[in-house]
C-alpha positions, 0 to 999 in steps of 0.5 A: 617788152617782148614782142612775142609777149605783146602778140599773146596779149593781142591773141587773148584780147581777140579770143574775147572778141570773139566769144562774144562774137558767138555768144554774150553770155559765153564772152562772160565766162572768160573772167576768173570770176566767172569760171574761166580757169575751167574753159579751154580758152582760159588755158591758154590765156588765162584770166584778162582781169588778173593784175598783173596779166600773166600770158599763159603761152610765154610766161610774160608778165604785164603790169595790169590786167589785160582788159586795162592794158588794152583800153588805157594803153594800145587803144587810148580809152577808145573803144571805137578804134577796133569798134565803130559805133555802140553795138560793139560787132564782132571783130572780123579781120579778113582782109588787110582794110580790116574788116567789119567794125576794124580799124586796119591800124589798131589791131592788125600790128599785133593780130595780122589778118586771120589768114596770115602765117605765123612769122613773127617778122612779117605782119602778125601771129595769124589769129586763125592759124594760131587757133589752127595750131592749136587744133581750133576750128570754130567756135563751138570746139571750145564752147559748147554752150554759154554755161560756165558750170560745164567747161572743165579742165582736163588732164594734161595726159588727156586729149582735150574735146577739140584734138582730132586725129590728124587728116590731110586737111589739118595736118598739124594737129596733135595726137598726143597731149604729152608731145610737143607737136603743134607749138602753142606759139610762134615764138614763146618759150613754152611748146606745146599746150598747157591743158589742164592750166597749171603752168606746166607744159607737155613733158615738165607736167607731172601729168605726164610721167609716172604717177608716183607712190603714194606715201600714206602712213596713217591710212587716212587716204591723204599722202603726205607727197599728196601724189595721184596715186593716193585714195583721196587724191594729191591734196598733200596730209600735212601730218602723216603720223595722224588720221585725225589730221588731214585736208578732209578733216573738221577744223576743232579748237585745238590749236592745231591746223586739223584740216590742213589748210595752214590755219590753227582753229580758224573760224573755231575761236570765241573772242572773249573780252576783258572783265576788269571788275569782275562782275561778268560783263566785259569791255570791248575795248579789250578783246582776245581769241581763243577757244576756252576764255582766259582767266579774267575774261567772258564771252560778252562786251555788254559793260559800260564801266568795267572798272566799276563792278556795280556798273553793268548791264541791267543794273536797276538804279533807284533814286537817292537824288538828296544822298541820304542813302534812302530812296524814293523808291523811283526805278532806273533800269540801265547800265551806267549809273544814272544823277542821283541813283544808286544800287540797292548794295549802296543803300539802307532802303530801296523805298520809302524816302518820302521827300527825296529832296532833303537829306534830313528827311528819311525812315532813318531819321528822328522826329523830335523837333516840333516843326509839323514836318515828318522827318522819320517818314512815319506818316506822323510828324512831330511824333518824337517830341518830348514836352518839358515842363515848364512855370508861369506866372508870380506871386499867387498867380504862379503855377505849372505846365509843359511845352507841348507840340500841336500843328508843328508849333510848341504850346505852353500850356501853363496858366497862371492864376487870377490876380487879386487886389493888393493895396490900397494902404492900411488893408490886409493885403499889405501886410500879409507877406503875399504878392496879391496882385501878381505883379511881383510885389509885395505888400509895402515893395507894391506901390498899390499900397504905397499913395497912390501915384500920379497917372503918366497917360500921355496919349490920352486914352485913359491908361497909363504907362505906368499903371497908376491907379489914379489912370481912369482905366485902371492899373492896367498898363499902356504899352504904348503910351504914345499913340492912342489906338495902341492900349490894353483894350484896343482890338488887335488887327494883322498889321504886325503889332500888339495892339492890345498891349497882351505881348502877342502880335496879331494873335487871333487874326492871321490867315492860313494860306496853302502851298501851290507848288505846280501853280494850278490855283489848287493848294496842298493840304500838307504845310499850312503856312499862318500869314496876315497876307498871301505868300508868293506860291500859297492859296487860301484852299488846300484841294490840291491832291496832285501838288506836283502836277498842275494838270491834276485838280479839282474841276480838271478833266480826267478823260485820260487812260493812264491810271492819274486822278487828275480832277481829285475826287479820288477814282483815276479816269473815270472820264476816258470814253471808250471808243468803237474799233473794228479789227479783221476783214472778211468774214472774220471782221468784228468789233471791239472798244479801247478801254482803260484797264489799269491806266492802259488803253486795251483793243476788246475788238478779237478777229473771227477765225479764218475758214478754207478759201479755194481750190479753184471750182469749190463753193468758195471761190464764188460765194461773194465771200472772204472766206480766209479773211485775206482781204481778197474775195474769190477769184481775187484770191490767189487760192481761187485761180491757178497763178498767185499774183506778185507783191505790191509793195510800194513803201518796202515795208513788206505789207502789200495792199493786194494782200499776195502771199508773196509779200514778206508778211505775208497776206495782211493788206497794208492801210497805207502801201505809200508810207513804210511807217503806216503798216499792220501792228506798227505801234503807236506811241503818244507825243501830244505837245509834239515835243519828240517825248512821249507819255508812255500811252501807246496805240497798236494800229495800222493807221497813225493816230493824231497825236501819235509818233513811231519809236524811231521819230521820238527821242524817248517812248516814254517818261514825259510828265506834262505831254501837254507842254513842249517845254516840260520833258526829259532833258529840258532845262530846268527853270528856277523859282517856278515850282515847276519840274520841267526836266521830269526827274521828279525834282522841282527846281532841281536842288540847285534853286533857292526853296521858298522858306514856308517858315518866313511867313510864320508868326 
């Protein structure tokens, strides 16, 4: 490395020092960041936290900033060898000991003491004499003041502020900017000094010839040599033959560099994204600029599937959860399709499928089959069904009817006749070509007018198997001859058997039980089941008028506002009690209730108007009042004195608690000036079991209520359907066998567990 290099690195750390020295601030200014290609001293040496460091006086390059180069490399990190102690005072060199602050061996090799002379070989460049020879003197040649903004450049054909004409006392300085008298180095290359700081020294600077022509075809004051002489100055028109175009012009979207910076439309483009499926929202994924959008492109990337045009931004979904193509009419408003939705183009009806659940159950439908269910979504089950006729009986008992449908159960209503008596031998009952007694036949082929048989009654109880009309009891036949408590006049009990030998089993004695499917001891009046005994899941009431929600019976309370006749008795809250608030400070506060309006809680309470506090010495400035309802009264208020007191803001949520109009929301006193989340108009949103899912009820209010979360403490604001228990909320999983809908989709047990069969109990 060039010694004459080293020197002029060592001259522009000390230059720093020493404006420092004069002034904090104005040692500041000598970074680029700063404005220092604007001072003077920058001119020289440039800018100490450029990497690489360019010395301005001899063209050296040095491969960190100047700054680091001194700190890691010539000083070891240790700022205390050219400064002892913290208060880093400024460097004096005024004798070869070093002077206030120096250490005689750390900068003296490159710098020397002030009053040394310029030769290279003995003790170094003579930091004063340099300044000297440059036509320096003191500090406030340089510096005027400690404002970047003012120090300015000037041409190099212009004497610089610190040239002076030249007197016995210093008789180097220069006179003429373009000379090169006063070399601006001791041994550099360059001679002279480079005012205007644009690398080119006294006669290489264009500054100092001719000023050239200025070649302007079209007129619009820009050259294309971009010489002096042009209206509008050097900057160079980098199309000559176009007025439009020119350093001072407005960048269009054109594709063309208008304001001749060598960009083409820069800050001008739109990016556009691709839009695969054509149904107006693109993907980020794919993106181009460009001032029109391509063929296949728009100006949004809001798509979340932009290979499915049904997928997209503010798609409203509904719910088709058993794929019949008919919905529920249950509503998701979202990009991506949700489980069990579909869009409105995919379906044959948006609503009206009233059990979701079964695909064999939708308005499309036929209800033809006598199952007391309605499969068509009428509001009428069975109403399809056809009876057909049906016969009954022999002999002269036959007769005719049909099979028809009441409660969901086919009915034969053919009866047969009355049985007359045939027999006994020798009457005319045995010979007139009629089967009398109805048992299918006929005179001679009928035993009863055969001898009459021995009667088979091998349980005792009087009647026989074979109907014998020598059995005590009659013809009548024992349909179990082998146990007594089983004959035709034995009384018929539950127990699964026909005891009275009628072929029905336990007709007249079952019991109806009514499906609980949300288990809240409270059955539901649709889908009797007929059963001896209680079915798992069934009650003996059907009260039930929520089935699917287990908070909602008779005798529950329904003291809440959201719009669910949660105790049956046909009014939705009528036991919510409105509570008392207040709203307003001042004299604007007044009073309210939160009722229930619709199933939504509703603040009644409306602030008074706010009326003229202040100017200091009026009436309101000492009537005891707040007259703005700012919360501040008289000379508290910053409208009744001449100063406005500064924010107090503690939590940062832009409320203050001293009400100043400096605050960022102005004068709304903050209730809670410890907690960002308690701040005026925050809304509340409710999450009773604490699960981080709200019901959907919602309180605007400063202070948290009980029970209450911000949206950003909750993984949704709304859509819990049991907000009294942790376990039941969007995204739990779902239990299966116990009729309970824990995930709040609208499903019990999801379609993937088994459905109790209601039918298993029947008959």
């Amino acid at each position: 490395m060039k010694k004459a290099s080293i020197v002029s690195l060592c001259i522009a750390a000390l230059a720093a020092l020493f404006l420092w020295a004069s002034n904090a601030s104005a040692y500041e200014t000598y970074t680029a960041s700063k404005g220092a290609l604007n001072t003077n001293c920058a001119q020289c040496h440039g800018d100490y936290r450029t990497a690489p460091y360019m010395s301005q006086s001899d063209g050296q390059s040095w491969g960190g900033n100047l700054h680091d180069i001194h700190r890691n490399n010539m000083l070891s990190s240790d700022c205390e060898a050219c400064h002892s102690g913290s208060s880093r005072y400024p460097v004096i060199i005024g004798t070869s000991t070093g002077g206030k602050g120096l250490a005689p061996v750390s900068c003296l090799g490159c710098h020397g003491r002030d009053e040394d002379n310029t030769n290279a070989s003995t003790s170094g460049a003579g930091l004063r004499q340099h300044h000297y020879r440059a036509g320096e003197t003191g500090c406030l040649d340089c510096h005027k003041d400690s404002n970047p903004a003012n120090y300015k450049p000037v041409g190099e054909n212009v004497l610089p502020p610190y040239y002076f004409t030249p007197d016995t006392a210093h008789p180097n300085k220069p006179s003429d900017s373009c000379s090169q008298s006063g070399e601006e180095n001791f041994a550099g290359s360059a001679n002279g000094l480079d005012n205007d700081g644009d690398g080119m020294y006294d006669g290489s600077d264009t500054d100092c010839k001719t000023a050239a022509a200025c070649i302007d075809n079209d007129g619009d004051g820009y050259g294309s040599n971009g010489a002096a002489t042009c209206t509008k100055g050097i900057a160079v028109d980098c199309n000559d033959n176009n007025a439009a175009i020119n350093p001072g012009a407005a960048e269009v979207c054109d594709g063309v560099d208008n304001n001749c910076n060598g960009q083409m439309d820069e800050g001008m483009t739109t990016t556009y994204y691709r839009d695969g499926d054509g149904d107006g929202y693109g993907s980020a994924a794919t993106s181009v600029k460009g001032c029109t959008a391509p063929a296949g492109y728009v100006a949004n990337n809001t798509d979340c599937n932009d290979s499915d045009p049904i997928q997209r931004p503010n798609q409203t979904w509904y719910q088709d959860a058993d794929n019949d193509g008919y919905s529920s009419g249950n509503m998701i408003v979202q990009c991506a399709r949700p489980s069990g939705y579909k869009a409105a183009s995919e379906l044959k009806a948006i609503s009206g499928d009233c059990s979701d659940s079964n695909a064999a159950i939708n308005q499309g439908a036929v209800d033809k089959t006598c199952n007391g269910i309605d499969e068509n979504c009428s509001g009428t089950a069975d109403e399809g069904y056809a009876p057909t006729n049906t016969t009954c009986g022999v002999g002269v008992c036959a007769s005719t009817g049909q099979m028809i449908c009441q409660g969901g159960k086919t009915v034969n209503t053919c009866t047969a006749g009355t049985p007359q008596t045939e027999g006994p031998v020798e009457s005319p009952t045995c010979s007139d070509a009629l089967d009398n007694d109805c048992n299918g036949l006929t005179d001679a082929a009928d035993i009863k007018c055969a001898a009459p048989a021995a009667c088979v009654d091998n349980d005792g109880d009087g009647y026989g198997s074979n109907g014998a009309a020598t059995c005590p009891k009659g013809t009548a036949v024992d349909c179990n001859d082998n146990n007594v408590a089983i004959n035709p006049e034995a009384t018929e009990v539950c127990d699964g058997i026909d005891n009275n030998c009628n072929a029905q089993i336990d007709e007249g004695v079952k019991n109806t039980y009514y499906k609980d499917a949300d288990g809240d001891g409270y059955g539901s009046p649709s889908g009797p089941a007929q059963s001896c005994t209680q079915p798992a899941g069934y009650v003996t009431n059907n009260t039930d008028c929520i089935d699917s929600n287990a908070a909602a019976h008779p005798g529950a309370s329904d003291d809440n506002c959201n719009g669910i006749d949660e105790n049956c008795n046909g009014t939705a809250d009528e036991g919510y009690a409105p509570a008392n608030t207040n709203c307003g400070v001042g004299i604007c506060v007044s009073t309210g209730q939160l009722i229930c309006q619709g199933g939504k809680t509703v603040d009644t309470c409306t602030a008074g108007t706010p009326q003229t506090e202040g100017p200091v010495g009026s009436m309101t400035c000492g009537d005891t009042l707040d007259n703005d309802c700012s919360g501040l009264i008289d000379a508290a208020d910053p409208k009744c004195t001449n100063t406005v007191p500064a924010c107090i803001d503690r939590d940062g949520d832009g409320y203050g608690s001293n009400g100043s109009p400096l605050c960022p929301n102005g004068t709304t006193i903050d209730c809670n000036d410890n907690n960002p989340k308690e701040h005026p108009g925050q809304t509340w949103y409710q999450d009773a079991d604490n699960d981080r899912y709200s019901s959907g009820k919602t309180i605007t209010q400063c202070k948290r209520p009980r029970g209450y979360k911000t949206a950003f403490e909750l993984k949704a604001v709304s859509g819990d359907c049991n907000d009294r228990n942790p376990r039941i909320h969007p995204g739990a999983v779902e239990v299966c066998g116990d009729r309970i809908d824990q995930n709040c989709n609208g499903i019990r047990d999801d379609n993937r567990c088994d459905e109790v069969d209601d039918d298993e109990h029947d008959d």
